[in-house]
ZAGU-586892 format. One record per residue: residue in one letter; x negated, y, z of N, C-alpha, C, O in turn. Coordinates in Angstrom, 2 decimals, always signed. Atoms other than C-alpha are relative to their C-alpha. Example, Ala and Ser with C-alpha at 12.3 -4.5 7.8 and 13.67 -1.06 7.14 Angstrom:
BEGIN
type,nx,ny,nz,cax,cay,caz,cx,cy,cz,ox,oy,oz
A,-0.89,-1.19,+0.00,-12.30,-4.50,+7.80,-0.90,+1.20,+0.00,-1.94,+1.18,+0.66
S,+0.82,-1.19,-0.06,-13.67,-1.06,+7.14,+0.77,+1.09,+0.73,+0.26,+2.20,+0.90
//
This chain:
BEGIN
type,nx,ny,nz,cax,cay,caz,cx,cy,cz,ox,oy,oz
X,-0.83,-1.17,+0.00,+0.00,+0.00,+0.00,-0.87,+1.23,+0.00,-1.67,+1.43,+0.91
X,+0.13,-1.28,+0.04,-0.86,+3.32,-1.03,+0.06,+1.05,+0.92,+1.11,+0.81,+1.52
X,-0.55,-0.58,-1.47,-0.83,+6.21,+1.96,+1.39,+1.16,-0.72,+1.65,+2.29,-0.31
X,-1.79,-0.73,+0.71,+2.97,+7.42,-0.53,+0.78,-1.11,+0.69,+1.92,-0.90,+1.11
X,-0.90,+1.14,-0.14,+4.06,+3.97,+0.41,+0.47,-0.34,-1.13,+1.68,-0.59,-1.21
X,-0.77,+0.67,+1.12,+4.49,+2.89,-2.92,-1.35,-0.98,-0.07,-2.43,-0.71,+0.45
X,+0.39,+1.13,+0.46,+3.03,-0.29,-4.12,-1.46,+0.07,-0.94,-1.27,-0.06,-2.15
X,+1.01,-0.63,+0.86,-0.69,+0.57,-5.54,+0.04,-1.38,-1.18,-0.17,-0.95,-2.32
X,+0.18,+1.29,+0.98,-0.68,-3.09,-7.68,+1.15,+0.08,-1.27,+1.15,-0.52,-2.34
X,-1.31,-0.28,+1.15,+2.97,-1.50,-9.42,-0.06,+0.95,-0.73,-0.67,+1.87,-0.17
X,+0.25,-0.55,+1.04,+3.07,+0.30,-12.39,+0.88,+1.33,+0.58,+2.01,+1.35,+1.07
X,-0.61,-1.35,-0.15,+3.79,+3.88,-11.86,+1.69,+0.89,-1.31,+1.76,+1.30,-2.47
X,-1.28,-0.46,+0.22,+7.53,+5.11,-12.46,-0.56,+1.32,-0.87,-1.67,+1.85,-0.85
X,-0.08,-0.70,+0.55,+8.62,+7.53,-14.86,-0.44,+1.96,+0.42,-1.06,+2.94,-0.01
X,+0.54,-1.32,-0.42,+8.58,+10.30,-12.77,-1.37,+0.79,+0.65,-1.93,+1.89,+0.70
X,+1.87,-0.12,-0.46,+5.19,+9.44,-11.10,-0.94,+0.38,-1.42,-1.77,+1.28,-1.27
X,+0.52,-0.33,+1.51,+3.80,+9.72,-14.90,+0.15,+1.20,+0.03,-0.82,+1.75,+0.55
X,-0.41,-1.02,+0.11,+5.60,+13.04,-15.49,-0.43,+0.56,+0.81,-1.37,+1.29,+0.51
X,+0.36,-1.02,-0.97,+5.26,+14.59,-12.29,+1.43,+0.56,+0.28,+2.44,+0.73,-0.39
X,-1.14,-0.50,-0.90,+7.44,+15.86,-9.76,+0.37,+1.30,-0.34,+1.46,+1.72,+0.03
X,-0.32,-1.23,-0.08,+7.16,+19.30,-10.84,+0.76,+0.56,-1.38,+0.93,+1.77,-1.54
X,-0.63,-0.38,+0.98,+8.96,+19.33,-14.14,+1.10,+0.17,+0.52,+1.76,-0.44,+1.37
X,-1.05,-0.97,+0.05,+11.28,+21.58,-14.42,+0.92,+0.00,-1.29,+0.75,+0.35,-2.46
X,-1.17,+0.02,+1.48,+14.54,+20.94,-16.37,+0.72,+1.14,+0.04,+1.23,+1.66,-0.95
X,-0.86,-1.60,+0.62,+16.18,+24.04,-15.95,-1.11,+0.54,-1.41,-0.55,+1.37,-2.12
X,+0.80,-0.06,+1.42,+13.20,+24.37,-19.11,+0.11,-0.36,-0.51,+0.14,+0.30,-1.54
X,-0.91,+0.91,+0.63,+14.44,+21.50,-20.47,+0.97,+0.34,-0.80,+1.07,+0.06,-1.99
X,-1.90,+0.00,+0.24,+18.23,+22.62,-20.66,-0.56,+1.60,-0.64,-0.10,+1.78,-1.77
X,-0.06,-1.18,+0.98,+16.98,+26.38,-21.86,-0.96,-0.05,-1.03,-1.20,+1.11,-1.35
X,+0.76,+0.73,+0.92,+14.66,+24.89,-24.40,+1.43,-0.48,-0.91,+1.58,-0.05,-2.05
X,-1.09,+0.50,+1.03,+17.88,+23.26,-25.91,+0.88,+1.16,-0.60,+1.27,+1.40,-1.75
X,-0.70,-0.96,+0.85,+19.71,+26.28,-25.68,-0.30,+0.58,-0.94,+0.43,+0.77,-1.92
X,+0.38,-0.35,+0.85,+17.67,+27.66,-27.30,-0.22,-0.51,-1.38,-0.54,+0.49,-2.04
X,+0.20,+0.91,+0.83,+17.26,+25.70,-29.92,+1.89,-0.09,-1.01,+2.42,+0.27,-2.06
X,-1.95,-0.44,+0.41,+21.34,+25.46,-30.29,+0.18,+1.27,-0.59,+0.58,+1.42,-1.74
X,-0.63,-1.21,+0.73,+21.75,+29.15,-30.60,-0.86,+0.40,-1.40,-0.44,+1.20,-2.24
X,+0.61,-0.05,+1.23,+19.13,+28.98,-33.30,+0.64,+0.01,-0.86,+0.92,+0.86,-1.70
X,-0.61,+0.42,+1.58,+20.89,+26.77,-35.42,+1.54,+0.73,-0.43,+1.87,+0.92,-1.60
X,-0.90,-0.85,-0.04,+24.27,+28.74,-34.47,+0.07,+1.01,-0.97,+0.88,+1.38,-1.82
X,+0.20,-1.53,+0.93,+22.64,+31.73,-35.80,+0.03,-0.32,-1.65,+0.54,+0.55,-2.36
X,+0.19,+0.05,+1.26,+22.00,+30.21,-39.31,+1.60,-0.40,-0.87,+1.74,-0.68,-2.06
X,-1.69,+0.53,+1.16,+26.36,+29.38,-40.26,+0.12,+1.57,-0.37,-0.82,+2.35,-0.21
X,-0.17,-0.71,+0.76,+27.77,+32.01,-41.85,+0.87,+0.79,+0.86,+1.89,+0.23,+1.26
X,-0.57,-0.58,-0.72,+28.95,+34.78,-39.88,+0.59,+1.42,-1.07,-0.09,+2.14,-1.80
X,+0.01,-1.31,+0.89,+31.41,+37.55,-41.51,-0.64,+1.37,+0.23,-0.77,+1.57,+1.44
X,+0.25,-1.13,+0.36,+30.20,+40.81,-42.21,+1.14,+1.38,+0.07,+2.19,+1.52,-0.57
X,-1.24,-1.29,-0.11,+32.16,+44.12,-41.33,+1.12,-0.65,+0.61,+2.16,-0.42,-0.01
X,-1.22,+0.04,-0.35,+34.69,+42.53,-39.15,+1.16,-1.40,-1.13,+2.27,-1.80,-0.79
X,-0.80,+0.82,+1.08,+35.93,+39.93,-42.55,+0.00,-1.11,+0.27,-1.02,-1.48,+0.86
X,+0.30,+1.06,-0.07,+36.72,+36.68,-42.47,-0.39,-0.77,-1.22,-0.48,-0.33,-2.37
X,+0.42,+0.88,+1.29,+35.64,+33.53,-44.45,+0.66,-0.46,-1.12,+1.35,-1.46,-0.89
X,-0.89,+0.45,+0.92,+37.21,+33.04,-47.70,-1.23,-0.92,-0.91,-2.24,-0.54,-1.50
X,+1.03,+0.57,+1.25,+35.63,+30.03,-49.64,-0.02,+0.17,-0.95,-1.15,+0.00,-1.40
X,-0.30,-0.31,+1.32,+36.99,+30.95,-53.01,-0.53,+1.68,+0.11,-0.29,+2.41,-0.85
X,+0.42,-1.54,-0.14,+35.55,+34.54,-51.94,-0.99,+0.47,-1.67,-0.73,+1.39,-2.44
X,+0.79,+0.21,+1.70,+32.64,+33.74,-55.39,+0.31,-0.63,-0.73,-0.57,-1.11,-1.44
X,-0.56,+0.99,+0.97,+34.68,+31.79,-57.31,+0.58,+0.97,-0.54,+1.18,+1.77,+0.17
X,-0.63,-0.44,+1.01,+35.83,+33.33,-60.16,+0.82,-0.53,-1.04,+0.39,-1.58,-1.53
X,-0.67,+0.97,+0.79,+38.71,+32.41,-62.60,-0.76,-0.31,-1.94,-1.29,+0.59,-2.59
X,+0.71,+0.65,+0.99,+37.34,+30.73,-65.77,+0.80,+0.72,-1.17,+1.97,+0.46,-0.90
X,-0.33,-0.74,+0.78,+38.47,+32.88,-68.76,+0.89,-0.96,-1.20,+1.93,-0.72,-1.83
X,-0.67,+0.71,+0.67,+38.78,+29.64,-70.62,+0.78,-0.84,+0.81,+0.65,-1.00,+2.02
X,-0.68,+0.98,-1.26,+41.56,+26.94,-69.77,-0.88,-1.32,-0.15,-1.71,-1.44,-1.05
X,+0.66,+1.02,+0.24,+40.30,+23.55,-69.12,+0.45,-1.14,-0.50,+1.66,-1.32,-0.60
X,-1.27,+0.66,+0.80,+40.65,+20.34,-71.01,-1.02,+0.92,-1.74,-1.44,+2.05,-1.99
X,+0.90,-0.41,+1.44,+38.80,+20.41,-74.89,+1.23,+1.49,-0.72,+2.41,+1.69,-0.42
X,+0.00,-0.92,+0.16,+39.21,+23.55,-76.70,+1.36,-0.22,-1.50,+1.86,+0.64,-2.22
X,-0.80,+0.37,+1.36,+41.54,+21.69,-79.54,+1.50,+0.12,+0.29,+2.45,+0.36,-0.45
X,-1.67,-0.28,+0.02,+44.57,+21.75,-77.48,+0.11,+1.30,+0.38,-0.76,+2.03,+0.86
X,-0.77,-0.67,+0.11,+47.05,+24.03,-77.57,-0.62,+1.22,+1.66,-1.46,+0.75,+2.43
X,-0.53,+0.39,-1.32,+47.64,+26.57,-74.27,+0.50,-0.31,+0.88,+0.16,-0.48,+2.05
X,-0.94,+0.61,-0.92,+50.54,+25.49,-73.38,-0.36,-1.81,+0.47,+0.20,-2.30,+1.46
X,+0.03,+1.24,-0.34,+49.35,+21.79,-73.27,-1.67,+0.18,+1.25,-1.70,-0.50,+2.27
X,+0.91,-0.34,-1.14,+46.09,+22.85,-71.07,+0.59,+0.61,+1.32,-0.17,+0.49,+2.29
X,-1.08,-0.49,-1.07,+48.72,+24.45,-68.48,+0.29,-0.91,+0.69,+0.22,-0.91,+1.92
X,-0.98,+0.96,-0.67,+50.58,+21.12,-68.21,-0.13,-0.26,+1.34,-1.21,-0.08,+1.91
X,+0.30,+0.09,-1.89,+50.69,+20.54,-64.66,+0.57,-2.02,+0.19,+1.56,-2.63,-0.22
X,-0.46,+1.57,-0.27,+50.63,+16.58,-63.47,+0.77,-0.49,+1.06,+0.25,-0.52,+2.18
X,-0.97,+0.13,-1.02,+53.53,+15.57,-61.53,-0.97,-0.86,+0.84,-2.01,-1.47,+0.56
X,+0.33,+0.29,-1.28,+53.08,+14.62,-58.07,-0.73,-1.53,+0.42,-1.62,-1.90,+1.18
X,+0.00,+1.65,-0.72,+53.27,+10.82,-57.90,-0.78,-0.54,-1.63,-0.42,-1.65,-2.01
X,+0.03,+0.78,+1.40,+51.65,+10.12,-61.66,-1.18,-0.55,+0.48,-1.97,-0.29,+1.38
X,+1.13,+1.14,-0.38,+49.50,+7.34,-61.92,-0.49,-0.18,-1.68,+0.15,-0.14,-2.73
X,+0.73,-0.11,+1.48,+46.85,+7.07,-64.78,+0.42,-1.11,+0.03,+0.94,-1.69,+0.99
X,-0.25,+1.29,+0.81,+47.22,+4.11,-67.11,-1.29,-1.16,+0.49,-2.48,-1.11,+0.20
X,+1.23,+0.84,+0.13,+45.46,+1.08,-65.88,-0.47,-1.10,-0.35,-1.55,-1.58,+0.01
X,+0.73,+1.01,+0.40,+45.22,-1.59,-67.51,-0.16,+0.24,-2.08,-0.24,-0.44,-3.10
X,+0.14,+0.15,+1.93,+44.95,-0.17,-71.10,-1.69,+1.31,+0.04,-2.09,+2.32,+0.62
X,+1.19,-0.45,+0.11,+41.55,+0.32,-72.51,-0.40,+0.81,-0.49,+0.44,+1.52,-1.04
X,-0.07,-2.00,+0.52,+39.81,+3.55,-73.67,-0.43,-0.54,-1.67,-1.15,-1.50,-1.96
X,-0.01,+0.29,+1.37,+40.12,+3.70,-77.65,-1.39,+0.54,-0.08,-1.87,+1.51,+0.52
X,+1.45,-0.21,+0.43,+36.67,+3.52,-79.12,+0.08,-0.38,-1.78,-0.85,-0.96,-2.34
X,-0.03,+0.50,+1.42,+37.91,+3.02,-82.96,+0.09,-0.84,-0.35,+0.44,-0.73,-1.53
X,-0.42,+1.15,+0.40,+38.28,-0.43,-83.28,+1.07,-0.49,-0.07,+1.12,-1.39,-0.91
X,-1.41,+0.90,+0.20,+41.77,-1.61,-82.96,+0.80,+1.39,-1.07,+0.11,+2.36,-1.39
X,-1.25,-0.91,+0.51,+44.98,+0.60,-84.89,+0.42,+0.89,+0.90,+1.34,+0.74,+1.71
X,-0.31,-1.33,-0.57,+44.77,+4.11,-83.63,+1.83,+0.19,+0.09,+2.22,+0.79,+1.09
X,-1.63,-0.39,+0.20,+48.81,+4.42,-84.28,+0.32,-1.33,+1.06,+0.88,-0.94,+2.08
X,-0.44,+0.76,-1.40,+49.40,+1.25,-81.84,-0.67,+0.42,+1.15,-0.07,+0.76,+2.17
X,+0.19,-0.76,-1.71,+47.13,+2.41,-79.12,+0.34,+1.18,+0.30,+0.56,+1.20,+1.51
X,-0.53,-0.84,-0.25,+48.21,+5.75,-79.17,+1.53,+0.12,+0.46,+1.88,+0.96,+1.29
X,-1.29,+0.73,-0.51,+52.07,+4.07,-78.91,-0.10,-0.45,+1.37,+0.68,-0.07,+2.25
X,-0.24,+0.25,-1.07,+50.94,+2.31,-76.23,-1.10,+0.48,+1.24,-1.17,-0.08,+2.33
X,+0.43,-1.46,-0.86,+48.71,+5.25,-74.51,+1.42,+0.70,+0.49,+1.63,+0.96,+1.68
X,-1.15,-1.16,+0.08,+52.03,+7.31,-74.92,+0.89,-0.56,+0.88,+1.45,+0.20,+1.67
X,-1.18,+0.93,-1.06,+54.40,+4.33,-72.97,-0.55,-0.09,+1.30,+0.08,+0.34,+2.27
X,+0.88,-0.17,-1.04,+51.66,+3.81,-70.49,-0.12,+0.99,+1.29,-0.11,+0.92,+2.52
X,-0.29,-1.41,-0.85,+51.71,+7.14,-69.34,+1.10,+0.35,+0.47,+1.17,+0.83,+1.60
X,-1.51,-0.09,-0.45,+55.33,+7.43,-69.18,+0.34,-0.84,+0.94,+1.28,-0.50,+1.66
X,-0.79,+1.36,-1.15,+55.90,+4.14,-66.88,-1.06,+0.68,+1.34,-0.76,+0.44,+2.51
X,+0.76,-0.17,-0.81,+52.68,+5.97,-65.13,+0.82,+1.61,+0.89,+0.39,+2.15,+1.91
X,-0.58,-0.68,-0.98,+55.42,+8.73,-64.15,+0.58,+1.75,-0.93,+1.53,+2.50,-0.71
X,+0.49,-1.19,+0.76,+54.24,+11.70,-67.00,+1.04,-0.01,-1.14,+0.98,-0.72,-2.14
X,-1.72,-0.53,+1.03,+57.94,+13.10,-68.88,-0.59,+0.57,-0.95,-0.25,+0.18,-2.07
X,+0.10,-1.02,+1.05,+56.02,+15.93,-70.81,-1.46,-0.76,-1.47,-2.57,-1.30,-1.46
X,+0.80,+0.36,+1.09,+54.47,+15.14,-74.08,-1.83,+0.45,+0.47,-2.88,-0.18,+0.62
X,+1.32,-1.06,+0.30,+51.69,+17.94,-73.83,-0.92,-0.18,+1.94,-2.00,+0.34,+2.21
X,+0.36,+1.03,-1.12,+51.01,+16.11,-70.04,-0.97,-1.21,-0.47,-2.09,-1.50,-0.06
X,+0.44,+1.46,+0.57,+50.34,+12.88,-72.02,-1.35,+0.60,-0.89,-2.49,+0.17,-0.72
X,+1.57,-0.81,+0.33,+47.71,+15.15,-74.02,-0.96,+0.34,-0.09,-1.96,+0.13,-0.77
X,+1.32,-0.68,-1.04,+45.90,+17.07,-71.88,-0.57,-1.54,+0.79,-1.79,-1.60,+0.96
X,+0.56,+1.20,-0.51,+45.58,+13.18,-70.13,-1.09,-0.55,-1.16,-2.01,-1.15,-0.61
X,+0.16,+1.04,+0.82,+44.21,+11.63,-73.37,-1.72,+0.11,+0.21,-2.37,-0.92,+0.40
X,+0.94,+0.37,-0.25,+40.91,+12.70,-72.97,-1.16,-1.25,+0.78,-2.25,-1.77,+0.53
X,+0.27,+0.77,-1.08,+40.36,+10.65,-70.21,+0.17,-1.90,+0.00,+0.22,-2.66,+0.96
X,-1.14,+1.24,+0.19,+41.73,+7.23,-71.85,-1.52,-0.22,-1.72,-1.74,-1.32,-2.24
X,+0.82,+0.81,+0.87,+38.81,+7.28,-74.81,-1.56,-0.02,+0.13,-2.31,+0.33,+1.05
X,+1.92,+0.63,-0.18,+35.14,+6.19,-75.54,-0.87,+0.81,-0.57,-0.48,+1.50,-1.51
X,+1.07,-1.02,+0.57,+32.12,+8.10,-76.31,+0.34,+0.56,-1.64,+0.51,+1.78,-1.67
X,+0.34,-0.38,+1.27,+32.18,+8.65,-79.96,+1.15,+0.39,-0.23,+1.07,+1.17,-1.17
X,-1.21,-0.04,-0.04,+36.13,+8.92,-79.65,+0.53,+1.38,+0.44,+1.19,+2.28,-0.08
X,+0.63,-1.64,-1.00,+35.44,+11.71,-77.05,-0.64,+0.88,-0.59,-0.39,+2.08,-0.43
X,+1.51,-1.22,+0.66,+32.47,+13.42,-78.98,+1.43,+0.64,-0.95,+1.88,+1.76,-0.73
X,-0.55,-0.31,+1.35,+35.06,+13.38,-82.37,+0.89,+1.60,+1.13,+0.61,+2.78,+0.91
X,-0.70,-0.67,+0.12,+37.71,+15.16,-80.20,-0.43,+1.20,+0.46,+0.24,+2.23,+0.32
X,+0.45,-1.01,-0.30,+35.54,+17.31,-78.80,-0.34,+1.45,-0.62,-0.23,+2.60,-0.21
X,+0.33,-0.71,+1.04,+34.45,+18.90,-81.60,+0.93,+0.43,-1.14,+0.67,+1.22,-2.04
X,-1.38,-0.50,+0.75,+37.69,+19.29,-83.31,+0.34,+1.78,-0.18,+0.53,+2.40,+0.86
X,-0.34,-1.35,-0.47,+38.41,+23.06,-84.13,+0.95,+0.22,+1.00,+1.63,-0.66,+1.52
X,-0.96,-0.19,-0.92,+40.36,+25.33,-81.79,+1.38,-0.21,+0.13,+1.90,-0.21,-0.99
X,-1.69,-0.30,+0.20,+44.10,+25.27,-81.10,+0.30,-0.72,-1.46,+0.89,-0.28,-2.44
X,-0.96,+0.90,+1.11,+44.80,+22.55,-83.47,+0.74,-0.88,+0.33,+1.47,-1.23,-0.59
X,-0.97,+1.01,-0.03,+46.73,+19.85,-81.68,+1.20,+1.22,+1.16,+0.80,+1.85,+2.13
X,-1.18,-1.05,-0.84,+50.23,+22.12,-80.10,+0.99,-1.23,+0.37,+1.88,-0.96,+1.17
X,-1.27,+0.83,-0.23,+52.42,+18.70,-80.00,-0.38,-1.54,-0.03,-1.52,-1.76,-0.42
X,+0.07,+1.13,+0.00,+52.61,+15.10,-79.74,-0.49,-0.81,-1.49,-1.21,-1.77,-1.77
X,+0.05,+0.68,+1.68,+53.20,+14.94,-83.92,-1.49,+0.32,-0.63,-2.13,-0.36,-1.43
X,+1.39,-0.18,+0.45,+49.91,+16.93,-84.29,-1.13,-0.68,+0.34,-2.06,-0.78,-0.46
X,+0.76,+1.37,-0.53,+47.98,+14.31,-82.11,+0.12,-0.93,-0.80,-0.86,-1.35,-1.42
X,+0.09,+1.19,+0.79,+49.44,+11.58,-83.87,-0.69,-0.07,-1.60,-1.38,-1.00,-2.01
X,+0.28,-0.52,+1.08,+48.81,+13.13,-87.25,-1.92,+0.28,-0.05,-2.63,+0.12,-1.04
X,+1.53,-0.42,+0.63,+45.01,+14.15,-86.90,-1.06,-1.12,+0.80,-2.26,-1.29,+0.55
X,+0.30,+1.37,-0.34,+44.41,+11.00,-84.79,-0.40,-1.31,-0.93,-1.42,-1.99,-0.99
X,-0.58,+1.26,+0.72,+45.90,+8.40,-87.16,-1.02,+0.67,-1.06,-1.61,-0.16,-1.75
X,+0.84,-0.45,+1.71,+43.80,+10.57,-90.13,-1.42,-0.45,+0.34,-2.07,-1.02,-0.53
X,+1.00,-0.04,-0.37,+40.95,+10.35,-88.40,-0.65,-1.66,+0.29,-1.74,-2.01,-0.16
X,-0.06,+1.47,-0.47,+41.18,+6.40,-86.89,-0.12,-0.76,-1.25,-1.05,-1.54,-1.43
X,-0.70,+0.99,+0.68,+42.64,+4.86,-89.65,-1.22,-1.00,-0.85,-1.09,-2.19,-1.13
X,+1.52,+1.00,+0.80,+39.04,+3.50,-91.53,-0.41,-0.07,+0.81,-1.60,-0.07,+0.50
X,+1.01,+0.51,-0.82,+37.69,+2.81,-88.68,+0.31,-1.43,+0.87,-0.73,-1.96,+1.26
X,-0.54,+1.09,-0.57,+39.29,-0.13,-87.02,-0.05,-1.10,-1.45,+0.08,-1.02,-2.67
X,+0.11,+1.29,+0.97,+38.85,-3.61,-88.32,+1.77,-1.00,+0.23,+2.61,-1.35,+1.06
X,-1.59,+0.10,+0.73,+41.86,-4.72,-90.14,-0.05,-1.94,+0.13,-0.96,-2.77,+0.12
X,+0.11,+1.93,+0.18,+42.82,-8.63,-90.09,+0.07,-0.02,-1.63,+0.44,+0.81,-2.47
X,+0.40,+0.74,+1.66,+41.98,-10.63,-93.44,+0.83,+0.15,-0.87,+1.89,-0.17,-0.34
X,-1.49,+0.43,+0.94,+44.48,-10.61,-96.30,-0.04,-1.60,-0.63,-0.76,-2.48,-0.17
X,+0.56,+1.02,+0.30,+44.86,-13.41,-98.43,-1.14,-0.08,-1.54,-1.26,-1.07,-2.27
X,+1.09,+0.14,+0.98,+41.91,-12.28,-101.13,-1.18,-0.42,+0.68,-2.15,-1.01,+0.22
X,+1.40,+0.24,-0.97,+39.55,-12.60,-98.37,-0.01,-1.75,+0.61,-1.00,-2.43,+0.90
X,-0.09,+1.21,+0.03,+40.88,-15.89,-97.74,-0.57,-1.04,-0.82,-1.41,-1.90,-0.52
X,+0.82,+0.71,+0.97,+40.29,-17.34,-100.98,-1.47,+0.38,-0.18,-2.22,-0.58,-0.34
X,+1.26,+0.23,+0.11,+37.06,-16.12,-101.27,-0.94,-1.01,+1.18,-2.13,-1.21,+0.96
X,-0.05,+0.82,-0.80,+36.63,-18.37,-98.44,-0.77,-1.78,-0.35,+0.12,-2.47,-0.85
X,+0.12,+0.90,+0.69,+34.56,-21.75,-99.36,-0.26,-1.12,+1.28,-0.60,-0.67,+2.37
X,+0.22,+1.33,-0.91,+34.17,-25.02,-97.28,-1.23,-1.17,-0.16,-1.23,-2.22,-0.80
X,+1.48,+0.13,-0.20,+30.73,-25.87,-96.64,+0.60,-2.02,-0.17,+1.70,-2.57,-0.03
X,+0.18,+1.60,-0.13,+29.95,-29.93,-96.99,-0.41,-0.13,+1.78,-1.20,+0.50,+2.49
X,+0.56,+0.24,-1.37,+29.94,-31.42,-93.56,+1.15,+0.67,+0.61,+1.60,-0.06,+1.49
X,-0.51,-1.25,-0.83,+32.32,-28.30,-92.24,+1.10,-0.54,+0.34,+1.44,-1.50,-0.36
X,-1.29,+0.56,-0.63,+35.72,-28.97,-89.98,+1.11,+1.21,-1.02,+1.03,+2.43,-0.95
X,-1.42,-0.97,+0.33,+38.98,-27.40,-91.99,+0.34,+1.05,+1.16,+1.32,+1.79,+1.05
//
């Protein structure tokens, strides 16, 4: 025994390490400090104002949504409860632009969306890169309606999708030796 009465063969306690004379009231104003630091760095108003987040946000001159539609179809507003289309795939030119656009157009409707120029402003969102690029680049204010979609769509699609066989392509058709009918 030690003349503290502690145990000289036992490993010295935390506070025996430290020392008796630390002082946490230095501690605790060490933190404050430290707190009102970071305090100081939020964003405090100026002149009495409060915080408006949209305070530097400015409205966008253009509407949004490609530059081809209309404005009334960039307006459209998406009802409450609509649900995008999900199990139909994004047109990339291969199948019959005039059936997927049919069943883009039903899709959307069972998904909740009444207004044509709704179904529209959605379509972006429903095709594939090169599908996307085309409409992107479309001049301004050329599609105003459903018929003008279908119309510069279907003009546009129509050679590009692979067509099933007729029967000339048939007959040219020959049957190898060896081959199953």
């Amino acid at each position: 025994m030690s003349k503290n009465g502690v145990n000289s063969n036992r490993a010295p306690s935390v506070h025996e390490r430290v020392g008796a004379d630390v002082d946490i009231r230095a501690t605790l104003e060490a933190r404050r400090r430290d707190r009102d630091k970071a305090e100081s760095r939020r964003y405090r108003p100026r002149r009495g104002g409060s915080y408006d987040p949209d305070h530097n946000r400015s409205t966008s001159p253009e509407s949004p949504g490609p530059c081809v539609f209309s404005e009334a179809t960039c307006r459209a507003k998406f009802p409450v409860r609509f649900r995008q289309p999900a199990n139909l795939t994004k047109y990339s030119g291969e199948t019959n632009p005039e059936l997927w656009l049919a069943d883009y157009h039903l899709a959307c409707q069972l998904g909740g969306a009444e207004d044509d120029l709704l179904i529209i402003r959605n379509l972006p969102l429903h095709l594939a890169n090169t599908a996307r690029a085309w409409l992107e680049h479309l001049p301004e204010r050329m599609i105003h309606d459903w018929a003008d979609l279908v119309k510069i769509f279907v003009g546009n699609f129509q050679g590009t999708y692979v067509r099933p066989e007729n029967s000339w392509d048939l007959r040219g058709c020959r049957q190898k030796p060896d081959e199953s009918l």
